[in-house]
DOLUMDO-398987 format. One record per residue (C-alpha): residue number from 0; residue in one letter; x, y, z. Coordinates in pm, 1 decimal, padded with zeros to 6 digits. Example, Ala and Ser with C-alpha at 12.3 -4.5 7.8 and 13.67 -1.06 7.14 Angstrom:
<recs>
(rec 0 'A' (01230.0 -00450.0 00780.0))
(rec 1 'S' (01367.0 -00106.0 00714.0))
</recs>
This chain:
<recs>
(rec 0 'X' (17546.7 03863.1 07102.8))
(rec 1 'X' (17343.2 03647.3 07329.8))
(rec 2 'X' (17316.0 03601.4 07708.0))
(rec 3 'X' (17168.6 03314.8 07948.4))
(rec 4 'X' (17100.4 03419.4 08275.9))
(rec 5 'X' (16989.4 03164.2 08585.4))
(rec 6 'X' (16792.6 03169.3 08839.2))
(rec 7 'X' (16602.2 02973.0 09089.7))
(rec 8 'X' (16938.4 02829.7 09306.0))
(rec 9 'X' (16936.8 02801.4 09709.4))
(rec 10 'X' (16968.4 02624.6 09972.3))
(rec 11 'X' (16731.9 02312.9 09981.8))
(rec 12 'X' (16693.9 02045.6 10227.1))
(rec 13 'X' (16719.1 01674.2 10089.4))
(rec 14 'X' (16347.0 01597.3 09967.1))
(rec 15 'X' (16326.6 01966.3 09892.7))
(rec 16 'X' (16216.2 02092.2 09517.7))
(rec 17 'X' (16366.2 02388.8 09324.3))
(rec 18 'X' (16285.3 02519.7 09035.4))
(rec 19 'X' (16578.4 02663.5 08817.5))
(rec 20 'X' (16568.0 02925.8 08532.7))
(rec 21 'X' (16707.8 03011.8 08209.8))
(rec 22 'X' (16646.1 03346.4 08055.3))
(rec 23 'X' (16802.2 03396.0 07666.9))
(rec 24 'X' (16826.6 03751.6 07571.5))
(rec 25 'X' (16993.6 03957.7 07302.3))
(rec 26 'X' (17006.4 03880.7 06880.4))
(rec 27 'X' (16808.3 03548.9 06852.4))
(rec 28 'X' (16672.6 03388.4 06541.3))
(rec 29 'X' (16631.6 03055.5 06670.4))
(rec 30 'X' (16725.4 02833.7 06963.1))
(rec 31 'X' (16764.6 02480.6 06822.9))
(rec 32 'X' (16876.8 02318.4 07152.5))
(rec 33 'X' (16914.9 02446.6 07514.7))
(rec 34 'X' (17035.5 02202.1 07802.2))
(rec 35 'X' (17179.3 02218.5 08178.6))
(rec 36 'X' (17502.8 02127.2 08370.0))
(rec 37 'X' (17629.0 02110.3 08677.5))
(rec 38 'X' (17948.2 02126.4 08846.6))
(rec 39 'X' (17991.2 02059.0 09191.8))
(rec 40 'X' (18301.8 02140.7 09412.8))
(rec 41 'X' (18604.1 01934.6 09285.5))
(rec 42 'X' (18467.5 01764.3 08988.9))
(rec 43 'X' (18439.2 01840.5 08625.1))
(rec 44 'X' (18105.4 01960.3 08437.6))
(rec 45 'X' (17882.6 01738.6 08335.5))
(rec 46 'X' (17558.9 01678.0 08157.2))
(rec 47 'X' (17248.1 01700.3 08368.1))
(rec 48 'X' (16967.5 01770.8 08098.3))
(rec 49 'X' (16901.7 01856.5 07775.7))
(rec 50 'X' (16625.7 01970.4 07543.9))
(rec 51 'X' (16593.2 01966.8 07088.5))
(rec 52 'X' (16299.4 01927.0 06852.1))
(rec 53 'X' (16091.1 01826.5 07122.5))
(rec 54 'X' (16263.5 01515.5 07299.9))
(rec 55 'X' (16443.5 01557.6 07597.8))
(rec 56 'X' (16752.0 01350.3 07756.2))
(rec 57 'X' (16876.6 01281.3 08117.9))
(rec 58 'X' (17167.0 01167.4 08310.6))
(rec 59 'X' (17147.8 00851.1 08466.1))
(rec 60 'X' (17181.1 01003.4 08813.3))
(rec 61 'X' (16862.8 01257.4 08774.6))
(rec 62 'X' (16644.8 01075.2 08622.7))
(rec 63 'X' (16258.2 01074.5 08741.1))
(rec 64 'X' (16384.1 01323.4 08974.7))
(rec 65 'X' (16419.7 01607.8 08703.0))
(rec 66 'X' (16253.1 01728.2 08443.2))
(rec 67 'X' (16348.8 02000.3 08146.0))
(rec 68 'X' (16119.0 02225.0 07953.5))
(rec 69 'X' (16099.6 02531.5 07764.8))
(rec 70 'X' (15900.0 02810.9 07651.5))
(rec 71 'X' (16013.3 02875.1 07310.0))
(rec 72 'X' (15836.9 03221.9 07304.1))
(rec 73 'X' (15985.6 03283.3 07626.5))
(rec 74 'X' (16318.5 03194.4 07495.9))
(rec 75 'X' (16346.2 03001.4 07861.0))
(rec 76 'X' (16439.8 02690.5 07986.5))
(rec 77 'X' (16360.4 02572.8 08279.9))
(rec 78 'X' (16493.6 02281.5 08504.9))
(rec 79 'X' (16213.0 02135.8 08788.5))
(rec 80 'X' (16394.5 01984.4 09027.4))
(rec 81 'X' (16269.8 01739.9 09269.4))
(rec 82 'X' (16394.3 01480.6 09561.8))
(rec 83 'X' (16695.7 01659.2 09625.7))
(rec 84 'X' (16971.0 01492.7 09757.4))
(rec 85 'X' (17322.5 01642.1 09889.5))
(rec 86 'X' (17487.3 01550.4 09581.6))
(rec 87 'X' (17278.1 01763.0 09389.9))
(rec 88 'X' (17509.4 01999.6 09515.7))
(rec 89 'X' (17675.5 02243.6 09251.4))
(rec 90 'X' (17647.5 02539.9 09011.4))
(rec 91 'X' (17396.6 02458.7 08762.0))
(rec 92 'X' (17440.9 02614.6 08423.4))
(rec 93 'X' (17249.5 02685.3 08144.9))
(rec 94 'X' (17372.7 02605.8 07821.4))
(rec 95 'X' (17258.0 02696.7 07413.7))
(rec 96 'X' (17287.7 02643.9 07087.8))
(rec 97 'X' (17162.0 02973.9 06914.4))
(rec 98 'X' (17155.9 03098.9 06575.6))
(rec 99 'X' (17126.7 03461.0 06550.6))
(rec 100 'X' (17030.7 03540.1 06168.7))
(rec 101 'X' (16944.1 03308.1 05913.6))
(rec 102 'X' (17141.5 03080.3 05779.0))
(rec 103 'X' (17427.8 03190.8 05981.5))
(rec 104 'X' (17624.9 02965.0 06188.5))
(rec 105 'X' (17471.1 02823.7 06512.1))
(rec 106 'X' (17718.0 02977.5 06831.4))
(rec 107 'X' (17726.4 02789.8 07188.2))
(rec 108 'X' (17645.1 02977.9 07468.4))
(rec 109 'X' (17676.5 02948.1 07861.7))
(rec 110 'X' (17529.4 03118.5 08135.6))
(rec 111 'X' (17710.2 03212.6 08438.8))
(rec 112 'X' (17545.7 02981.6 08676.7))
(rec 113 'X' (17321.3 02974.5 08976.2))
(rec 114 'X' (17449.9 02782.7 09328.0))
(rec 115 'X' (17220.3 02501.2 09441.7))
(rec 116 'X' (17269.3 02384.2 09794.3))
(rec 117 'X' (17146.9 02062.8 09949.6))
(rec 118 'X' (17186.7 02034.7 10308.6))
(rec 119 'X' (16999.8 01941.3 10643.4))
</recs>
């Protein structure tokens, strides 16, 4: 069993930087891709950032505003966020692709989410 836990969410003013946290715990063998999504009030999950092998990939609407990294010893991901604008607004969720034992099948996990706020 694995877990993701966030961290890092508040309440930011527009301009304002966070920096948000993943944290994978439990029976790991390898992570082959972790990632982040959002979901604001009203409107369906979607994509913000992901990370595999080494590249890293963006949605349109947070791009040269975000940036995604990880610390593979760490087993955490982390998601700097910067320029902030109200509809940055929403749970952010950390998302990965583990595989617990060799050569077993890779399992999709999700964390529970941390709240991100943007307001003046």
């Amino acid at each position: 069993q694995v877990q993701l836990v966030e961290s890092g969410g508040g309440l930011v003013q527009p301009g304002g930087s966070l920096r948000l946290s993943c944290a994978a715990s439990g029976t790991i063998f390898s992570i082959s891709a972790m990632g982040w999504y959002r979901q604001a009030p009203g409107k369906q999950r979607e994509l913000v950032a992901t990370t595999s092998g080494g590249s890293t990939d963006y949605a349109d609407s947070v791009k040269g505003r975000f940036t995604i990294s990880r610390d593979s010893a760490k087993n955490t991901l982390y998601l700097q966020i910067n320029s902030l604008k109200p509809e940055d607004t929403a749970v952010y969720y950390c998302n990965a692709d583990v595989r617990s034992l060799p050569r077993s099948s890779v399992m999709n996990y999700w964390g529970k989410g941390t709240l991100v706020t943007v307001s003046s």
